[in-house]
Backbone atoms as SQL, in Angstrom:
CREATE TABLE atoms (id INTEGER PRIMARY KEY, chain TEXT, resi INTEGER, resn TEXT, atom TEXT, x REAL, y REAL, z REAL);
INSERT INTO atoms VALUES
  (1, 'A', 1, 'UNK', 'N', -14.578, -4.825, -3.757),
  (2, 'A', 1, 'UNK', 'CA', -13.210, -4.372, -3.876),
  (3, 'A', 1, 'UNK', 'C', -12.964, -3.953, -5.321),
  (4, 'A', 2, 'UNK', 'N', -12.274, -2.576, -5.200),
  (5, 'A', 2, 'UNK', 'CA', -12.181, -2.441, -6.748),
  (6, 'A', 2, 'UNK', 'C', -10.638, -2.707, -7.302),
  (7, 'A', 3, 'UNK', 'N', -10.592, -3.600, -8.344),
  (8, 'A', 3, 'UNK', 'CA', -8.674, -4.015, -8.901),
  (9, 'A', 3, 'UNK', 'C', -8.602, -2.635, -9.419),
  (10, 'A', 4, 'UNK', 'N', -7.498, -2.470, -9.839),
  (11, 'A', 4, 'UNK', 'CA', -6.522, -2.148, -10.968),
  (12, 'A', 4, 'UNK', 'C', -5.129, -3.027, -11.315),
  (13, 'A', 5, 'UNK', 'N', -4.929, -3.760, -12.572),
  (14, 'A', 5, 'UNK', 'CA', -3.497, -3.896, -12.971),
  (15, 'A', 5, 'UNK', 'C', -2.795, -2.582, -13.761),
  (16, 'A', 6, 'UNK', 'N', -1.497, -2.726, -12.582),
  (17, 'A', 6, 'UNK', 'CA', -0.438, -2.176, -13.783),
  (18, 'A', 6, 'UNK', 'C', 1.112, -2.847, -13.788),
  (19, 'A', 7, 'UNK', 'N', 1.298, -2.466, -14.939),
  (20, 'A', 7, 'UNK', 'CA', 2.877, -3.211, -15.043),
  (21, 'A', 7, 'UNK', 'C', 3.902, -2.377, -14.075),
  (22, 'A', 8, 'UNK', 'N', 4.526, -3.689, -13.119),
  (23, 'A', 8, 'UNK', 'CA', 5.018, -3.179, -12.324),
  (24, 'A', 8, 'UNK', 'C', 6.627, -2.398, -12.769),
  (25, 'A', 9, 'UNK', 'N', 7.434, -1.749, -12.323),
  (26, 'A', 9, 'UNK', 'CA', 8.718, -1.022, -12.757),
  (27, 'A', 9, 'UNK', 'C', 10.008, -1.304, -12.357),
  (28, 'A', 10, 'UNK', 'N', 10.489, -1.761, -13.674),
  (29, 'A', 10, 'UNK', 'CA', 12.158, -2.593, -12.928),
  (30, 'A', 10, 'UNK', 'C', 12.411, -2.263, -12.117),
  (31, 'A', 11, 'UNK', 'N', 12.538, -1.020, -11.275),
  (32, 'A', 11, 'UNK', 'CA', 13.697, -0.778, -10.484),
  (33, 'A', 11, 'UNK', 'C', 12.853, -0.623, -8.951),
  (34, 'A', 12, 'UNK', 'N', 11.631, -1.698, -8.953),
  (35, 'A', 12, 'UNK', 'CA', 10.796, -1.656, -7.898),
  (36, 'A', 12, 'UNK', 'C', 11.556, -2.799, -7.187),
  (37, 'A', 13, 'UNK', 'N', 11.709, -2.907, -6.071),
  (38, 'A', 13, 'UNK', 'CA', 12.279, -4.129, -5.013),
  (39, 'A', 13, 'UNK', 'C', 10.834, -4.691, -4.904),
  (40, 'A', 14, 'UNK', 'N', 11.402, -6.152, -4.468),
  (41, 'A', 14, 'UNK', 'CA', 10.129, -7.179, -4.362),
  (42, 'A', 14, 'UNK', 'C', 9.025, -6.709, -3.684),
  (43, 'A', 15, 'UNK', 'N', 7.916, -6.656, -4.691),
  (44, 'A', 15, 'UNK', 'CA', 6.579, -6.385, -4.061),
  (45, 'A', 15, 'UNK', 'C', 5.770, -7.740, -3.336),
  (46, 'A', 16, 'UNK', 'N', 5.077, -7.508, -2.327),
  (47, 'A', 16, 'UNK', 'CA', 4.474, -8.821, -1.516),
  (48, 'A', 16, 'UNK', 'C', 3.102, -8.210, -1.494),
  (49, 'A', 17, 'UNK', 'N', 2.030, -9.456, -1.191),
  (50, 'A', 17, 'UNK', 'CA', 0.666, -8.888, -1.089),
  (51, 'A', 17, 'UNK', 'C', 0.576, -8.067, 0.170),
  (52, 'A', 18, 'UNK', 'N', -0.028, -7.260, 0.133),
  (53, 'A', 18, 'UNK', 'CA', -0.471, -6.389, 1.551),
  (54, 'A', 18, 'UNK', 'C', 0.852, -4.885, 1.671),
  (55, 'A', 19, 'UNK', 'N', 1.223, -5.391, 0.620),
  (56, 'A', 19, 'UNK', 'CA', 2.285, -3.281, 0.522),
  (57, 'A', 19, 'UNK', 'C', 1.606, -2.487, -0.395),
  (58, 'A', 20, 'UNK', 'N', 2.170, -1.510, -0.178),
  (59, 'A', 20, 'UNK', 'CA', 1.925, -0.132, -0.195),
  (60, 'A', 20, 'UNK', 'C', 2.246, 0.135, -1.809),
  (61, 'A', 21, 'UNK', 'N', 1.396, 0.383, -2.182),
  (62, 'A', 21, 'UNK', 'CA', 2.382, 0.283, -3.752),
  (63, 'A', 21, 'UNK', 'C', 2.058, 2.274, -4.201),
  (64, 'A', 22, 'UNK', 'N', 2.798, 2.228, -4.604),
  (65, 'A', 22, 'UNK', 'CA', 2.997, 4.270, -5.209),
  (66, 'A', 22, 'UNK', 'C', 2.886, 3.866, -7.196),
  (67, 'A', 23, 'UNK', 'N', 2.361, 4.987, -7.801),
  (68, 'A', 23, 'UNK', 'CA', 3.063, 4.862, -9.023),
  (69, 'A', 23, 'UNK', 'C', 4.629, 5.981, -9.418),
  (70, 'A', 24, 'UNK', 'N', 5.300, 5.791, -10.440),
  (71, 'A', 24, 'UNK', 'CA', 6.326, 5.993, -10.679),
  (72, 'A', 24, 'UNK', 'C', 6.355, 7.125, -11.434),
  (73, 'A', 25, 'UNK', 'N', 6.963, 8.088, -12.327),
  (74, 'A', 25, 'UNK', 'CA', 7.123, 8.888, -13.523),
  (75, 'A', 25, 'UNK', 'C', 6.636, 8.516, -14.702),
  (76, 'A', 26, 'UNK', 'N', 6.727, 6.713, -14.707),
  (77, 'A', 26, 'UNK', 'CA', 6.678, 6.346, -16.108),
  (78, 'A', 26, 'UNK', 'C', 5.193, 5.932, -15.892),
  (79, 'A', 27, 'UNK', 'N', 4.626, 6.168, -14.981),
  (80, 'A', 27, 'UNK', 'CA', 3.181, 5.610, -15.032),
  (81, 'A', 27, 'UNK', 'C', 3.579, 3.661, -14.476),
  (82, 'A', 28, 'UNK', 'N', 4.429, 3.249, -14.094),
  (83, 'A', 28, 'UNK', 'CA', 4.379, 1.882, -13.571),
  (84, 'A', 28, 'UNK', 'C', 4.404, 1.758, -11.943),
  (85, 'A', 29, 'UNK', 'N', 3.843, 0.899, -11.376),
  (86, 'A', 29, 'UNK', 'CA', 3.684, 0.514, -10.113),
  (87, 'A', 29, 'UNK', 'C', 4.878, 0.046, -9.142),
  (88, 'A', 30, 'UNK', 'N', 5.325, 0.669, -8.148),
  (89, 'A', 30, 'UNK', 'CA', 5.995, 0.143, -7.277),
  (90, 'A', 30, 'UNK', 'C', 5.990, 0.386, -6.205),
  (91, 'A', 31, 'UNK', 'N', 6.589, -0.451, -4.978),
  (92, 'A', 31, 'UNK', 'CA', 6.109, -0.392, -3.809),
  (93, 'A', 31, 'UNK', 'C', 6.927, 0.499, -3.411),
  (94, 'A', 32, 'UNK', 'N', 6.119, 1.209, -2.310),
  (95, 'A', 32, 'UNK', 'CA', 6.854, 2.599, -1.457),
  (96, 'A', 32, 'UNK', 'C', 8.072, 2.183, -0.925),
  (97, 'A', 33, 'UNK', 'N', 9.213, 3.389, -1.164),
  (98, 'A', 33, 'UNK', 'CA', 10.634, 2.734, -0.927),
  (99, 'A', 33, 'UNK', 'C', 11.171, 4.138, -0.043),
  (100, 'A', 34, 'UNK', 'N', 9.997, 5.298, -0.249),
  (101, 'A', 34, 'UNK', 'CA', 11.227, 6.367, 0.318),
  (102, 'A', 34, 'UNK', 'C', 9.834, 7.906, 0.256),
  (103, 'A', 35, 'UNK', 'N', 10.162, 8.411, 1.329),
  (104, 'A', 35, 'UNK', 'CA', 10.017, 9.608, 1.904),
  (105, 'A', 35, 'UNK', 'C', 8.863, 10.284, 0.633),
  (106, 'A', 36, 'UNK', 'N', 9.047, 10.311, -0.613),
  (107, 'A', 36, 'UNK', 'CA', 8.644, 11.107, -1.462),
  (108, 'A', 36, 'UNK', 'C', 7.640, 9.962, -1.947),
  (109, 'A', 37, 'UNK', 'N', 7.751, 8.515, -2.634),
  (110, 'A', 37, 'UNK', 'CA', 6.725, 7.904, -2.433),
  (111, 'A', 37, 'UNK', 'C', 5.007, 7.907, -2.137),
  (112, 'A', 38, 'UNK', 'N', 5.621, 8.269, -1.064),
  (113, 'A', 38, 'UNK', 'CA', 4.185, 8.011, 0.524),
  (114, 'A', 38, 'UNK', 'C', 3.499, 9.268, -0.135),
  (115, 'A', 39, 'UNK', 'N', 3.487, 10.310, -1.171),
  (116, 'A', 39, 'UNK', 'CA', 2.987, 10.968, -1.389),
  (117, 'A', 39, 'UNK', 'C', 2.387, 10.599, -2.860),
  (118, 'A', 40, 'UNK', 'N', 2.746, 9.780, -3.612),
  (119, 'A', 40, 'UNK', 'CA', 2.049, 8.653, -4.462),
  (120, 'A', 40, 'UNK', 'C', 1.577, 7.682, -4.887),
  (121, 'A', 41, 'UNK', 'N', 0.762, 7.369, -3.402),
  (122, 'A', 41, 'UNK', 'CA', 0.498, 5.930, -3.213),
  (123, 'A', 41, 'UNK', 'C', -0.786, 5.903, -4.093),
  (124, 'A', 42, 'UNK', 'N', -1.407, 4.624, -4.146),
  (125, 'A', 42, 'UNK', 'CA', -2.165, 4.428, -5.450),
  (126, 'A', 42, 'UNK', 'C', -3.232, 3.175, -4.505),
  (127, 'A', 43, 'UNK', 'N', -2.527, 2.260, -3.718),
  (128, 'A', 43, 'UNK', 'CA', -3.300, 1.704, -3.032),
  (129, 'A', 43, 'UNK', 'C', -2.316, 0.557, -2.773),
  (130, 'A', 44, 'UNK', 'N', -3.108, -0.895, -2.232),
  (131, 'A', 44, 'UNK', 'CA', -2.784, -1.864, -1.726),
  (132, 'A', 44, 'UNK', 'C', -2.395, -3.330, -2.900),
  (133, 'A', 45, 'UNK', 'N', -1.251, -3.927, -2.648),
  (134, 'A', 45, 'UNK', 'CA', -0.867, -5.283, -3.455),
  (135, 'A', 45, 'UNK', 'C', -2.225, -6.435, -3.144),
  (136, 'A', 46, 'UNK', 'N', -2.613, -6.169, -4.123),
  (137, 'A', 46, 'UNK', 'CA', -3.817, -7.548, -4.382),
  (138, 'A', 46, 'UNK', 'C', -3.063, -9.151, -4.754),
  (139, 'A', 47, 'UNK', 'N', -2.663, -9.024, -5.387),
  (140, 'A', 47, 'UNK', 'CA', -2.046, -10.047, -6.289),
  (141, 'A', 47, 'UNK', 'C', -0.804, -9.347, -7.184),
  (142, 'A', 48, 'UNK', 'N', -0.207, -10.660, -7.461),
  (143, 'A', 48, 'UNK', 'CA', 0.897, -10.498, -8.642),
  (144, 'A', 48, 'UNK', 'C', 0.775, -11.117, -9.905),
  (145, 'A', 49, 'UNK', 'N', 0.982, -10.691, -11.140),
  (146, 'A', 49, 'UNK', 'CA', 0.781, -11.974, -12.063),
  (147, 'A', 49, 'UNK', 'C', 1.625, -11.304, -13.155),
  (148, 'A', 50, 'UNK', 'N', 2.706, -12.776, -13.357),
  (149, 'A', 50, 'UNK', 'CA', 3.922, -12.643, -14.098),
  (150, 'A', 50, 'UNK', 'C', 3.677, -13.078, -15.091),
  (151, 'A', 51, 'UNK', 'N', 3.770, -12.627, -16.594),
  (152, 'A', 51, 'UNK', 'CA', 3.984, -12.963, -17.917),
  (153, 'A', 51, 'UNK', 'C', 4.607, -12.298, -18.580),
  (154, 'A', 52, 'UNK', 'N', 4.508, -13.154, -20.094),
  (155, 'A', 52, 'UNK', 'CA', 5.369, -12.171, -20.772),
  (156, 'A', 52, 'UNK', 'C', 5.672, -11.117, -20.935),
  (157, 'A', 53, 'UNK', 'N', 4.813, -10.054, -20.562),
  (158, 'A', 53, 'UNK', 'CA', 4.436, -8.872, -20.372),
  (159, 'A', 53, 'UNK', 'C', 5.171, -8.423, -19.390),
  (160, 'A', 54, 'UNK', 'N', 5.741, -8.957, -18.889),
  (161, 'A', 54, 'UNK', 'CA', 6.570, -8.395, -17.605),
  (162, 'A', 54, 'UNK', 'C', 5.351, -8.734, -16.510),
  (163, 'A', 55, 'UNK', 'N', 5.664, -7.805, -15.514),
  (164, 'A', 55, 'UNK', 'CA', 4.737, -8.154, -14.308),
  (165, 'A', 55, 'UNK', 'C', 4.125, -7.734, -14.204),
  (166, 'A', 56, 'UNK', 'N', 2.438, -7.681, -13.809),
  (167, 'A', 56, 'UNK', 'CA', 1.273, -7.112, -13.746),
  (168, 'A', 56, 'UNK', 'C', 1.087, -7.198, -12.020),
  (169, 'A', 57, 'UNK', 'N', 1.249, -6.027, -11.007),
  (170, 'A', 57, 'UNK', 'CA', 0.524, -6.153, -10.296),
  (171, 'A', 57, 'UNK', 'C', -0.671, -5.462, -10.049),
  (172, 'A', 58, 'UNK', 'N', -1.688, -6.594, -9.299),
  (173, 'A', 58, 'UNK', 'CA', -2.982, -6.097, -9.039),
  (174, 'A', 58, 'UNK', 'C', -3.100, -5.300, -7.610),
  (175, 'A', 59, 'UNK', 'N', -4.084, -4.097, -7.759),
  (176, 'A', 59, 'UNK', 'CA', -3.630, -3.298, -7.255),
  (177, 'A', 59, 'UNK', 'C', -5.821, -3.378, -6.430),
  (178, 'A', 60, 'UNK', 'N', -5.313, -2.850, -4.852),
  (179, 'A', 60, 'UNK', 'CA', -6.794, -2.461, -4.651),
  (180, 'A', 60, 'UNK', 'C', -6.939, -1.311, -4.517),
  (181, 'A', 61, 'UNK', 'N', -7.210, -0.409, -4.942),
  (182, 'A', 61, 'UNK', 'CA', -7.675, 0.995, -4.566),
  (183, 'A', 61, 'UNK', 'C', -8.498, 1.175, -4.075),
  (184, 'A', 62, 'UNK', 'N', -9.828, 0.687, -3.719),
  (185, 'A', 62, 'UNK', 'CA', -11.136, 1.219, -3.114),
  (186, 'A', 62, 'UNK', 'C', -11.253, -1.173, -2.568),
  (187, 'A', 63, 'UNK', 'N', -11.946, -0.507, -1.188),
  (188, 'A', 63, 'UNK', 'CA', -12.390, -1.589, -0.608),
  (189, 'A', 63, 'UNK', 'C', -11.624, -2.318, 0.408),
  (190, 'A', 64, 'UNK', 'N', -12.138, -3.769, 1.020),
  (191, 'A', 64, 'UNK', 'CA', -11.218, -3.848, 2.022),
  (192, 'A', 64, 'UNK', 'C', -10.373, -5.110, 2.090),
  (193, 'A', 65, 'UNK', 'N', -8.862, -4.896, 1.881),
  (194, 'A', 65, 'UNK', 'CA', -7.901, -5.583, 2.017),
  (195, 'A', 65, 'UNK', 'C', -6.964, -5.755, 3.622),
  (196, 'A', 66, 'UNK', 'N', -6.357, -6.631, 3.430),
  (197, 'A', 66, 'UNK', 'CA', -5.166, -7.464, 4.284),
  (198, 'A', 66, 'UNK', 'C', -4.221, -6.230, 3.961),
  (199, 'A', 67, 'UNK', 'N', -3.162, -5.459, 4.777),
  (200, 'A', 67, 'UNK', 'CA', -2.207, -4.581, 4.571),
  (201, 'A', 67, 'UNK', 'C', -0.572, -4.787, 5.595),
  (202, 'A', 68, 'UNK', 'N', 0.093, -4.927, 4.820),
  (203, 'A', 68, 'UNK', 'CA', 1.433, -5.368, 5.878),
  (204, 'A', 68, 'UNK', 'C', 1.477, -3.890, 6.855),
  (205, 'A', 69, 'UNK', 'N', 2.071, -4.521, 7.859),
  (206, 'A', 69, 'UNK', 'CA', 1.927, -3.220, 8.718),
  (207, 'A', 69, 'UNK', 'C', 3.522, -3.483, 10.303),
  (208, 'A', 70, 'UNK', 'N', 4.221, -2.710, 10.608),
  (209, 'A', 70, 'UNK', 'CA', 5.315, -2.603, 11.931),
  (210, 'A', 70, 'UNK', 'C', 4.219, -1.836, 12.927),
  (211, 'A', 71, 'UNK', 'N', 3.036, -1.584, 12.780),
  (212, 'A', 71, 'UNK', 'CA', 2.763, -0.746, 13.672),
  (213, 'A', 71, 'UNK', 'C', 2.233, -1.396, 14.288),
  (214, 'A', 72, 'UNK', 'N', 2.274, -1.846, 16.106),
  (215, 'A', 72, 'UNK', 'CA', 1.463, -3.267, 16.714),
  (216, 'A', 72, 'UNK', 'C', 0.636, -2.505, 17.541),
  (217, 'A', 73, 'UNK', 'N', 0.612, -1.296, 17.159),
  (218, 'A', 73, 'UNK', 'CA', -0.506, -0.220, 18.124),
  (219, 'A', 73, 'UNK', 'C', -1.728, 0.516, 17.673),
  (220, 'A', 74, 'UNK', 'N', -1.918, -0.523, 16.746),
  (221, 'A', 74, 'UNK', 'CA', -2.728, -0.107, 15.433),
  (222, 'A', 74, 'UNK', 'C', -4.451, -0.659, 16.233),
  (223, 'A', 75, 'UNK', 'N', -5.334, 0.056, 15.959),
  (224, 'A', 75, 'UNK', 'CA', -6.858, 0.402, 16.666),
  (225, 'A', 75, 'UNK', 'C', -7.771, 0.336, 15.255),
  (226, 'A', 76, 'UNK', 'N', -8.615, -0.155, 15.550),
  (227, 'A', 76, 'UNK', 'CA', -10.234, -0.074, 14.643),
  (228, 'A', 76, 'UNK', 'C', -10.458, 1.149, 14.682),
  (229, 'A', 77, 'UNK', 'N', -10.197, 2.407, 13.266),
  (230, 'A', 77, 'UNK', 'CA', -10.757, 3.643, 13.435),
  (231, 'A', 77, 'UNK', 'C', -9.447, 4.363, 12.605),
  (232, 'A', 78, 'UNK', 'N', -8.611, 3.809, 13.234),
  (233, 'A', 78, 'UNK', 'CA', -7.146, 4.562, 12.681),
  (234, 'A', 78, 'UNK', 'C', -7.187, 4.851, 11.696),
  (235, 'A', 79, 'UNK', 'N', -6.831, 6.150, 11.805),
  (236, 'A', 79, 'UNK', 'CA', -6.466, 6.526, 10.078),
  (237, 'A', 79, 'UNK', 'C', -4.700, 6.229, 9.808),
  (238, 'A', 80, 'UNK', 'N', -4.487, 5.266, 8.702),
  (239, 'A', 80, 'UNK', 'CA', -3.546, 5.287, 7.766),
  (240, 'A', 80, 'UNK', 'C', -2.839, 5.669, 6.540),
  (241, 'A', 81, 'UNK', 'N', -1.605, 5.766, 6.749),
  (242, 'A', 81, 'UNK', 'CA', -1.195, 6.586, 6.095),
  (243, 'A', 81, 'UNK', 'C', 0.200, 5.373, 5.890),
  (244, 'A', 82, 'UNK', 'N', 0.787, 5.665, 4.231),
  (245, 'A', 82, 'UNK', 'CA', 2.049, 4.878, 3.817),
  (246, 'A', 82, 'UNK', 'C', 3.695, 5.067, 4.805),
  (247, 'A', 83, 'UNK', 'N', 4.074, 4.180, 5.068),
  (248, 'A', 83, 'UNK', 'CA', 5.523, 4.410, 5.409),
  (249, 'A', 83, 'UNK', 'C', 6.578, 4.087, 4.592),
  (250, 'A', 84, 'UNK', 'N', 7.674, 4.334, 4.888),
  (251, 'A', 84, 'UNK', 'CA', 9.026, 4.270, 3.649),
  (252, 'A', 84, 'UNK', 'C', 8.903, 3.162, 3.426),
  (253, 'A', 85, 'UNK', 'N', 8.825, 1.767, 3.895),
  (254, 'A', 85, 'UNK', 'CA', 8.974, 0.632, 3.792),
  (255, 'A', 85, 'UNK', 'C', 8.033, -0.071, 3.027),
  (256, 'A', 86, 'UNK', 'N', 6.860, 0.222, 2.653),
  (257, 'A', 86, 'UNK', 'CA', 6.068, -0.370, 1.885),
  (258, 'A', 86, 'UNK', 'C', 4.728, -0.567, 3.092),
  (259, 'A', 87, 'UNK', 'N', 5.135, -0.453, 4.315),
  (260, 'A', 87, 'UNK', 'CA', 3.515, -0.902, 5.157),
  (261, 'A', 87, 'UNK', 'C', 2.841, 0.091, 5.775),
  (262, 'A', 88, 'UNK', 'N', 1.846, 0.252, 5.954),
  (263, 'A', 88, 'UNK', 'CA', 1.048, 1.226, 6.489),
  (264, 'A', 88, 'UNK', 'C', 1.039, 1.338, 8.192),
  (265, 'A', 89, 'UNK', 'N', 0.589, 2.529, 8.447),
  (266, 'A', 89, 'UNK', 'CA', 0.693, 2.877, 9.993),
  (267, 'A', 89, 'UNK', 'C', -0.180, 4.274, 10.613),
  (268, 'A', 90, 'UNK', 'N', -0.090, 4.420, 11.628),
  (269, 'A', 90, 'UNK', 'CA', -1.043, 5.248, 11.933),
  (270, 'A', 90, 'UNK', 'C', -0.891, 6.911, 11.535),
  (271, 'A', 91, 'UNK', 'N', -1.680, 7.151, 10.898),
  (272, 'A', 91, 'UNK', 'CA', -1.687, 9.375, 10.856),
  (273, 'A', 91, 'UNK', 'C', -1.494, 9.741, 12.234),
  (274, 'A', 92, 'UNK', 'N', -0.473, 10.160, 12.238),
  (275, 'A', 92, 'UNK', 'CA', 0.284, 11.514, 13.276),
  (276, 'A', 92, 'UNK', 'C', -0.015, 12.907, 12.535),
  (277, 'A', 93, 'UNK', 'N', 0.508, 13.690, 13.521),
  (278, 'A', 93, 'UNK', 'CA', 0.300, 15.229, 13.104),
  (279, 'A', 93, 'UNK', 'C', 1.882, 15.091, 11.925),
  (280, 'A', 94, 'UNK', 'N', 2.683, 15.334, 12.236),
  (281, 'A', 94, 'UNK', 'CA', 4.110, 14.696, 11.371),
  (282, 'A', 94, 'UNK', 'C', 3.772, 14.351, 9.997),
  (283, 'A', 95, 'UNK', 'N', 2.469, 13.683, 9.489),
  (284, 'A', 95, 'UNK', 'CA', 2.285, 12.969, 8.440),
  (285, 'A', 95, 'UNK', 'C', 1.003, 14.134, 8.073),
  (286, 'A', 96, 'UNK', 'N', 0.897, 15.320, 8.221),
  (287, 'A', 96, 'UNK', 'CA', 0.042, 16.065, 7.213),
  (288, 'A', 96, 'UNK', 'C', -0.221, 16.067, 6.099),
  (289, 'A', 97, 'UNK', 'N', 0.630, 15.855, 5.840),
  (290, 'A', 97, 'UNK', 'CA', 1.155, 16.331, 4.008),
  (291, 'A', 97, 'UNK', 'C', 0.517, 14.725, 3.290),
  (292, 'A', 98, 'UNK', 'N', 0.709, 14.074, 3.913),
  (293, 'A', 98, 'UNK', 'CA', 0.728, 12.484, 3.541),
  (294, 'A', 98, 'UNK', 'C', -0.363, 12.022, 3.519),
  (295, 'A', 99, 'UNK', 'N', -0.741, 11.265, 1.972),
  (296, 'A', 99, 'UNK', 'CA', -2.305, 11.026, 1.855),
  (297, 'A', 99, 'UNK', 'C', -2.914, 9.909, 2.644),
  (298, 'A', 100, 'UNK', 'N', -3.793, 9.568, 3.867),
  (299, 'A', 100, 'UNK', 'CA', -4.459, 8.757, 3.977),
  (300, 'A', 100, 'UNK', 'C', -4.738, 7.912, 2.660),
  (301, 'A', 101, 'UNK', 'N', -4.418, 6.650, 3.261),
  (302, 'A', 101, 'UNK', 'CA', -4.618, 5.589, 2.508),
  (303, 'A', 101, 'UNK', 'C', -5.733, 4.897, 2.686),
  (304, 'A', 102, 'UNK', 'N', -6.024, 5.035, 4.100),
  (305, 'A', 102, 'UNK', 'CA', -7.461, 4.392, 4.419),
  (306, 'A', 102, 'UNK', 'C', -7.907, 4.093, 5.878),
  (307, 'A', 103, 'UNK', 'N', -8.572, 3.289, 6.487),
  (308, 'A', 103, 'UNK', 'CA', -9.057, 3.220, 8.226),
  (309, 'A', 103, 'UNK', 'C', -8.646, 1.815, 8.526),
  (310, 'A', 104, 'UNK', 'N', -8.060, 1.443, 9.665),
  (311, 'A', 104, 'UNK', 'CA', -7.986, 0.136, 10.128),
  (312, 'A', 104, 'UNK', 'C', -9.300, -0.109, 10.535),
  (313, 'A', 105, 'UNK', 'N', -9.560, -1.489, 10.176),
  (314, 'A', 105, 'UNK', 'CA', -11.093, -1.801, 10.550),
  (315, 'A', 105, 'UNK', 'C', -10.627, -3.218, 11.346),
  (316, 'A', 106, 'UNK', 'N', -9.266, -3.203, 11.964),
  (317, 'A', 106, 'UNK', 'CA', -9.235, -4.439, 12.923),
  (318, 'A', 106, 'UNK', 'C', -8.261, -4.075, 13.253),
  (319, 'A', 107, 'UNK', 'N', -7.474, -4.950, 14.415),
  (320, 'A', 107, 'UNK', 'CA', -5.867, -4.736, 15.348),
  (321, 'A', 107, 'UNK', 'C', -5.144, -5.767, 14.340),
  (322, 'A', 108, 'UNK', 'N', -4.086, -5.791, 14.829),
  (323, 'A', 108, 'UNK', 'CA', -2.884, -6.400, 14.080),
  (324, 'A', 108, 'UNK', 'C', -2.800, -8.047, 14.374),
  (325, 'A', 109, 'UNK', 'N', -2.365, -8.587, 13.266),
  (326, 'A', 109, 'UNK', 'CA', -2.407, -10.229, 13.405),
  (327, 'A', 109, 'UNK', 'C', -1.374, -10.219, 12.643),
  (328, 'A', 110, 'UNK', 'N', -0.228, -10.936, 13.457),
  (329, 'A', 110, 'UNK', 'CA', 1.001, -11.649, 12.545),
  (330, 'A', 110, 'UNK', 'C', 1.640, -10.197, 11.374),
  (331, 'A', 111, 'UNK', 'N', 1.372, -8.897, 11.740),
  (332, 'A', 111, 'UNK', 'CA', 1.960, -7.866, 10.988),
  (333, 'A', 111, 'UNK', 'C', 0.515, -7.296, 9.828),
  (334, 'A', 112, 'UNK', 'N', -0.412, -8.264, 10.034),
  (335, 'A', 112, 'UNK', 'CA', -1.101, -7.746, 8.786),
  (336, 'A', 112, 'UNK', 'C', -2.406, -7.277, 9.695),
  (337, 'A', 113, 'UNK', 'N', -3.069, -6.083, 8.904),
  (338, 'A', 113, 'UNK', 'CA', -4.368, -5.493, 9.312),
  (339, 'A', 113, 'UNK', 'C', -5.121, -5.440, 8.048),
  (340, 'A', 114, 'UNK', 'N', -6.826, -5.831, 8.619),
  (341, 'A', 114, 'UNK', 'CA', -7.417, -5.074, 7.721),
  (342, 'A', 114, 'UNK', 'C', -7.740, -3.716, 7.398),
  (343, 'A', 115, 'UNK', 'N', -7.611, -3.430, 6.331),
  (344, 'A', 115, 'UNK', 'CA', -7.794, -1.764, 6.152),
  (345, 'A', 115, 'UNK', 'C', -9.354, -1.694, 5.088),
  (346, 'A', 116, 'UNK', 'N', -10.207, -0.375, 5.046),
  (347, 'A', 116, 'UNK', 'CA', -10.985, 0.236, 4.210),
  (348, 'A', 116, 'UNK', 'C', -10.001, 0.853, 3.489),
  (349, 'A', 117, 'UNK', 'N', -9.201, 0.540, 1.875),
  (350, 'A', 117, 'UNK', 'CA', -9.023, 1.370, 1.166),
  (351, 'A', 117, 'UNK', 'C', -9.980, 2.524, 0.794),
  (352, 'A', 118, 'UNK', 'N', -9.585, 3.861, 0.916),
  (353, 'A', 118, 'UNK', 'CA', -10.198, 4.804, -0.037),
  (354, 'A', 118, 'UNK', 'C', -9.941, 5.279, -1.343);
C-alpha cells in the first residue's frame, strides 16, 4: 500500500477512515463533499493523525484498502468511482467524466468494501 500525508483543510467536514478524500486549491486534503470534488479525488482515508501541525491525514493512493460505501450492489470487478458524500460506488455511463478510483475486490460488509486503489 502506498501512504501519502497531507494536512487536512479547515473547511473539510469530518473525515473517517474509508472516504473519499479530493485535494483542495490550496493543495490540502478533504473529503469529497460535492459534484466537482469527485473530479479531484486523490485516494482513500488511511488514518488520521492530529498535532500541532494541525491534522495530517494519511492518505492511500495505490493498493488495497477498506472504503465506506451506500452502494449494497457492489460486485468483485466493479469499477469505482467517488460520490458527493465521501463513499465510493459503482461506474455508470452518467459518471464518464469521473475518475475511477479503483475495482471492488469484495461485496459489501457493514457499508465498507475492499477496493484496489489505482
Amino acid at each position: 500500500m502506498l501512504l501519502e500525508k497531507i494536512k487536512q483543510s479547515n473547511d473539510s467536514e469530518p473525515i473517517e477512515r474509508g472516504d473519499v478524500i479530493c485535494i483542495n486549491d490550496e493543495g490540502e486534503a478533504k473529503k469529497v463533499s460535492c459534484l466537482e470534488d469527485t473530479f479531484k479525488t486523490i485516494g482513500i482515508c488511511s488514518d488520521i493523525e492530529k498535532g500541532n501541525n494541525g491534522v495530517q491525514i494519511e492518505i492511500c493512493v495505490n493498493g488495497f484498502i477498506d472504503a465506506n460505501t451506500n452502494d449494497t450492489l457492489l460486485e468483485p470487478g466493479d469499477l469505482l468511482v467517488a460520490e458527493v458524500d465521501g463513499t465510493v460506488k459503482c461506474k455508470t455511463a452518467e459518471d464518464d467524466d469521473i475518475d475511477i478510483i479503483g475495482m471492488a475486490l469484495s461485496k459489501v460488509i457493514d457499508n465498507k468494501i475492499l477496493i484496489k486503489c489505482k
